[in-house]
C-alpha positions as CSV (number, residue, x, y, z in Angstrom):
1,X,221.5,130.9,3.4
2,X,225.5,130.9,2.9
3,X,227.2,127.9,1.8
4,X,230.2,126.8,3.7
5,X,232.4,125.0,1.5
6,X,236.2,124.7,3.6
7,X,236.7,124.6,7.5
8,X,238.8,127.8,6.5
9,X,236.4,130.1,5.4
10,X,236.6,133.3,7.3
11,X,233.3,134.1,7.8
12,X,232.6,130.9,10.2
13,X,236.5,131.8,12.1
14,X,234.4,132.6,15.5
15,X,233.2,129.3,15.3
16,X,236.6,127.4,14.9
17,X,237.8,125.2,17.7
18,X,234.6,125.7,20.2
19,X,235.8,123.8,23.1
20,X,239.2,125.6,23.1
21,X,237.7,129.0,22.4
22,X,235.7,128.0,25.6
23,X,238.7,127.8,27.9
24,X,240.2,130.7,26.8
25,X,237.1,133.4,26.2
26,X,235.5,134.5,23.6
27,X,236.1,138.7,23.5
28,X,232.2,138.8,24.8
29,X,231.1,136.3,22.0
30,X,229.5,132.8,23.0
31,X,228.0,130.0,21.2
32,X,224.6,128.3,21.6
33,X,223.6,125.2,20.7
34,X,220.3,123.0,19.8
35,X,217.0,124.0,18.4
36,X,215.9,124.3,22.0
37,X,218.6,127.1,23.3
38,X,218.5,128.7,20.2
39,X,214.4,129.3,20.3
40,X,215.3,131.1,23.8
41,X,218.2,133.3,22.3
42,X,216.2,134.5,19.1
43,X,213.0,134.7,21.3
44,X,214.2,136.4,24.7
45,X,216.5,139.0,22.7
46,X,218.8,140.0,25.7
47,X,221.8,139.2,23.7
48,X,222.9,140.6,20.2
49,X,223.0,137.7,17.8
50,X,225.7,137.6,15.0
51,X,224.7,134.6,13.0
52,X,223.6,130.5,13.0
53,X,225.8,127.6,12.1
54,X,223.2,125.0,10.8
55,X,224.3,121.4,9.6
56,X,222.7,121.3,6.1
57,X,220.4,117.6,7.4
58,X,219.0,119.7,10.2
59,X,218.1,122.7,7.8
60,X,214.4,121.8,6.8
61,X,213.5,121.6,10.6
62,X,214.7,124.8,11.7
63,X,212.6,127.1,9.6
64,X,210.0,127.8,12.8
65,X,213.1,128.9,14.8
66,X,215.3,130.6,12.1
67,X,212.1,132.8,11.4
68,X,212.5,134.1,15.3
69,X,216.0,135.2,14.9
70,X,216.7,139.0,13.8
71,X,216.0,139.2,9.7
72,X,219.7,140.1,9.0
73,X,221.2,137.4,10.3
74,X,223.3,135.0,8.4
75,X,222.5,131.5,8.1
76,X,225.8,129.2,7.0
77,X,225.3,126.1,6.1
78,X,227.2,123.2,6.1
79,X,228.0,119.4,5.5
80,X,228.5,116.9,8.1
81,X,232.4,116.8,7.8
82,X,232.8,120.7,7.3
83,X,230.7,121.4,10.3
84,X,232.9,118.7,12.4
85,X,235.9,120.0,10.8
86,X,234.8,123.8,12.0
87,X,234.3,122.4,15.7
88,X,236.9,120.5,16.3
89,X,235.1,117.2,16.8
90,X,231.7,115.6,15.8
91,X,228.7,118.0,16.4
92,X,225.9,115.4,16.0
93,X,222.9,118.2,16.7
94,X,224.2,120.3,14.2
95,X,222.7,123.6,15.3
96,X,224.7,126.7,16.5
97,X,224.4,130.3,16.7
98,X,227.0,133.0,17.7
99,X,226.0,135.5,20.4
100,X,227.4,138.6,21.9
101,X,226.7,140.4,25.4
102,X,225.2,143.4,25.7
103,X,226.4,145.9,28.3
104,X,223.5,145.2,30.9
105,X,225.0,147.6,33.5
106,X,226.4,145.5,36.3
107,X,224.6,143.9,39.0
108,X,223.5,148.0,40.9
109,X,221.4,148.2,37.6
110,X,220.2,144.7,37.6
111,X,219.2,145.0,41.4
112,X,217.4,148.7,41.0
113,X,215.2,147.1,38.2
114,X,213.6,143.9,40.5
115,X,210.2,144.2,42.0
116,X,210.1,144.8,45.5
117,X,208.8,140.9,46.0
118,X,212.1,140.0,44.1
119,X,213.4,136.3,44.9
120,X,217.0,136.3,43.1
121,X,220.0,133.3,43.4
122,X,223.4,134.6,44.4
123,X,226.8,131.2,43.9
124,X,229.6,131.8,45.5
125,X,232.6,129.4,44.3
126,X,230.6,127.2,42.0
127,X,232.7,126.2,39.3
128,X,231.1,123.5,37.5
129,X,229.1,123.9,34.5
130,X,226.7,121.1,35.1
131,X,225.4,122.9,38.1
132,X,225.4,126.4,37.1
133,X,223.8,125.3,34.3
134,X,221.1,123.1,36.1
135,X,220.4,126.1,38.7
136,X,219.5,128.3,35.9
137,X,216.8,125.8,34.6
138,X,216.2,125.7,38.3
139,X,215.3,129.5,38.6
140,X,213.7,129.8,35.5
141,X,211.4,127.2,36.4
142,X,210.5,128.6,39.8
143,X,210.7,132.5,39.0
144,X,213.6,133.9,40.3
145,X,214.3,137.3,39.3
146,X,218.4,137.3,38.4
147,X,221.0,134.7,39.2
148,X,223.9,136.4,40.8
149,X,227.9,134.7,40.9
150,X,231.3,135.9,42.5
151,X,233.7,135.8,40.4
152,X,234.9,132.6,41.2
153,X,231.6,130.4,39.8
154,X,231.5,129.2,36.2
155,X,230.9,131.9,33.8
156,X,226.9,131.6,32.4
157,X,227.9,132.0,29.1
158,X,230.2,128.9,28.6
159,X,228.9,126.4,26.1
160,X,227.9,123.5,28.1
161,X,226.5,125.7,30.8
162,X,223.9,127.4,28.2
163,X,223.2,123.9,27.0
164,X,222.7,122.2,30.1
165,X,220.5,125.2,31.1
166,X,218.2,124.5,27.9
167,X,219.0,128.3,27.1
168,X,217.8,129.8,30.6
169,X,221.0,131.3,30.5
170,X,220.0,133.5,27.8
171,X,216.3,134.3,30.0
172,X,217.0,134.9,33.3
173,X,218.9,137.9,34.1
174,X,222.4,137.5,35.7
175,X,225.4,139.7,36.9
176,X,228.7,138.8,38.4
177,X,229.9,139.9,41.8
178,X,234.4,140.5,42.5
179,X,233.9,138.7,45.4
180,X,231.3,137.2,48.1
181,X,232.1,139.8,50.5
182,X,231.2,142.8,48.0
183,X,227.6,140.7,46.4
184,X,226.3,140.3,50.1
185,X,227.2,144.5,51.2
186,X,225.2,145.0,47.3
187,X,222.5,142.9,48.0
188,X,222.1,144.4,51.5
189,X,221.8,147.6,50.4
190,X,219.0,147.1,48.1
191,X,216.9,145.7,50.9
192,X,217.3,142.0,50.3
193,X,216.9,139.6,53.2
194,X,219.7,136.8,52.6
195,X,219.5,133.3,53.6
196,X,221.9,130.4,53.1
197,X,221.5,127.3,52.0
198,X,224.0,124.6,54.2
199,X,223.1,121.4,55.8
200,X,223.5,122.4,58.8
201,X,221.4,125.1,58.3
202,X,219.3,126.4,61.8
203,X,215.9,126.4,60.0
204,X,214.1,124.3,57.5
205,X,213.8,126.2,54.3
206,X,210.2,125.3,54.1
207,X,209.4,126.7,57.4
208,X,210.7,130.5,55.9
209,X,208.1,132.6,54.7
210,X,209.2,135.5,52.6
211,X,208.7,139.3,53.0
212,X,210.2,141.0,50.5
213,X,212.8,141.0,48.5
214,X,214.8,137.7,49.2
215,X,218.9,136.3,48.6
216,X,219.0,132.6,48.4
217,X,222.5,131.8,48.3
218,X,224.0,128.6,47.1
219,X,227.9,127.5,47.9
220,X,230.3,124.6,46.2
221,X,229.8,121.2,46.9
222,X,231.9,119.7,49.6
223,X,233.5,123.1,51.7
224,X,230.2,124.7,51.3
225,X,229.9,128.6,51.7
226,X,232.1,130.1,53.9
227,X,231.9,130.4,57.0
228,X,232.0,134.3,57.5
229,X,229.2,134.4,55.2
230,X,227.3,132.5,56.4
231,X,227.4,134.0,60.3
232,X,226.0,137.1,58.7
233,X,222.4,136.1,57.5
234,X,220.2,133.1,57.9
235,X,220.9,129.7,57.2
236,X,218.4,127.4,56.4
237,X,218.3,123.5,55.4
238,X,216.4,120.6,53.3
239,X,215.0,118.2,55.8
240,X,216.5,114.8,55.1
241,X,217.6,111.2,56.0
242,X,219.9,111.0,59.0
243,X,221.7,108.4,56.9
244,X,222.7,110.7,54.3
245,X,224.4,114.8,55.1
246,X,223.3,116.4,51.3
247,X,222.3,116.9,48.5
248,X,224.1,117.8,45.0
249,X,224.0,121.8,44.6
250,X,222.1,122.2,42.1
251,X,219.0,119.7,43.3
252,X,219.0,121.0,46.5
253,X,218.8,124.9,45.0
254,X,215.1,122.9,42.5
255,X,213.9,122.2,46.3
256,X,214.7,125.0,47.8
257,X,213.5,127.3,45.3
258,X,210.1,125.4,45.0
259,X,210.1,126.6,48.7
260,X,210.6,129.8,48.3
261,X,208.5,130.2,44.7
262,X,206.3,133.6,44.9
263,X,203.5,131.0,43.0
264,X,203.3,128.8,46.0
């Protein structure tokens, strides 16, 4: 346990300034935050951890998670107004760790690792961190083997996405595509069968019945996926209320994937 006396203290400089550090990236560094998230960093150990940022009134609670993370990891501690001071505003949970990404390989090394019954998540142009976030959960609760973005989505790894995810972030594997057109060539190629999710989809996703590996992708709210993409694989739907045309993105991928769940 390291004392942190002054906002200034070197050793914490990662830390400074989160939500602006956020915006601008982090040089492969990211910070998680809660007791929750951090049990699933310390526990799932796909990422390096460089140390924990504890508020000194959480301290005495965090001894069943703290004894999960690596044994050479530094713990600072800090008071209420140093810790708010370090942030940049008030960080009422008062728990943070600093992580760093690993090279995983790109998304040919994540692919040639999935079981041949594989059910993997592929955004394309979903830039809110709410919703990437809340798919994670999403595939972490039903299974899915990887979450896959083009570049235009919300990076994973962005503080309120990793929170909002309740650290399946840090669980589920994930990989970034340059563009839609390159992910769907990549996933064809390692044998995946890829369906869209649109409301105007021509089949009800709970009339699909997998074989195989299987694509579900997801698109923005409001222009949807495109258009191109979509003409080249199936497209599928939520049955639903005439009165109403969809769903927010991220409850329609909890349905959807409930459909498609291997457990099922």
């Amino acid at each position: 346990m390291i004392r942190i006396e002054s906002a200034e203290d070197p050793r914490i400089a990662p830390y400074r300034a989160i939500r602006e550090r956020d915006l601008v990236g982090r040089e492969g560094r990211f910070i998680a935050e809660g007791k929750v998230v951090l049990n699933v960093l310390f526990s799932a150990r796909r990422f390096e951890v460089e140390s924990a940022l504890i508020l000194e009134s959480r301290l005495s609670g965090m001894a069943a998670t703290l004894a999960l993370a690596p044994a050479e990891m530094p713990v600072y501690v800090a008071s209420q107004e140093v810790m708010d001071a370090i942030a940049g505003f008030h960080i009422h949970r008062g728990v943070l760790a600093l992580g760093r990404r690993r090279d995983g390989g790109g998304m040919d090394a994540l692919l040639a690792s999935l079981p041949e019954d594989a059910l993997v998540v592929a955004l394309v142009g979903i830039s809110n961190h709410d919703n990437v976030g809340a798919i994670f959960r999403n595939a972490a609760a039903f299974e899915a083997d990887a979450v896959l973005l083009d570049a235009s989505s919300c990076d994973p790894l962005y503080r309120k996405a990793i929170r909002v995810s309740v650290g399946a972030v840090l669980k589920v594997p994930f990989a970034t595509a340059p563009d839609e057109t390159s992910l769907f060539d990549t996933l064809a190629r390692y044998g995946f069968t890829q369906i869209a999710l649109s409301p105007g989809g021509a089949e009800e996703i709970g009339d699909f019945r997998r074989a195989g590996r299987t694509a579900l992708y997801l698109g923005t709210e409001g222009e949807g996926l495109p258009t191109t993409l979509m003409a080249r694989m199936k497209t599928m739907r939520i049955a639903m209320s005439d009165s109403f045309d969809s769903l927010n993105v991220a409850a329609a991928s909890a349905i959807a994937l409930h459909r498609l769940w291997r457990g099922r």
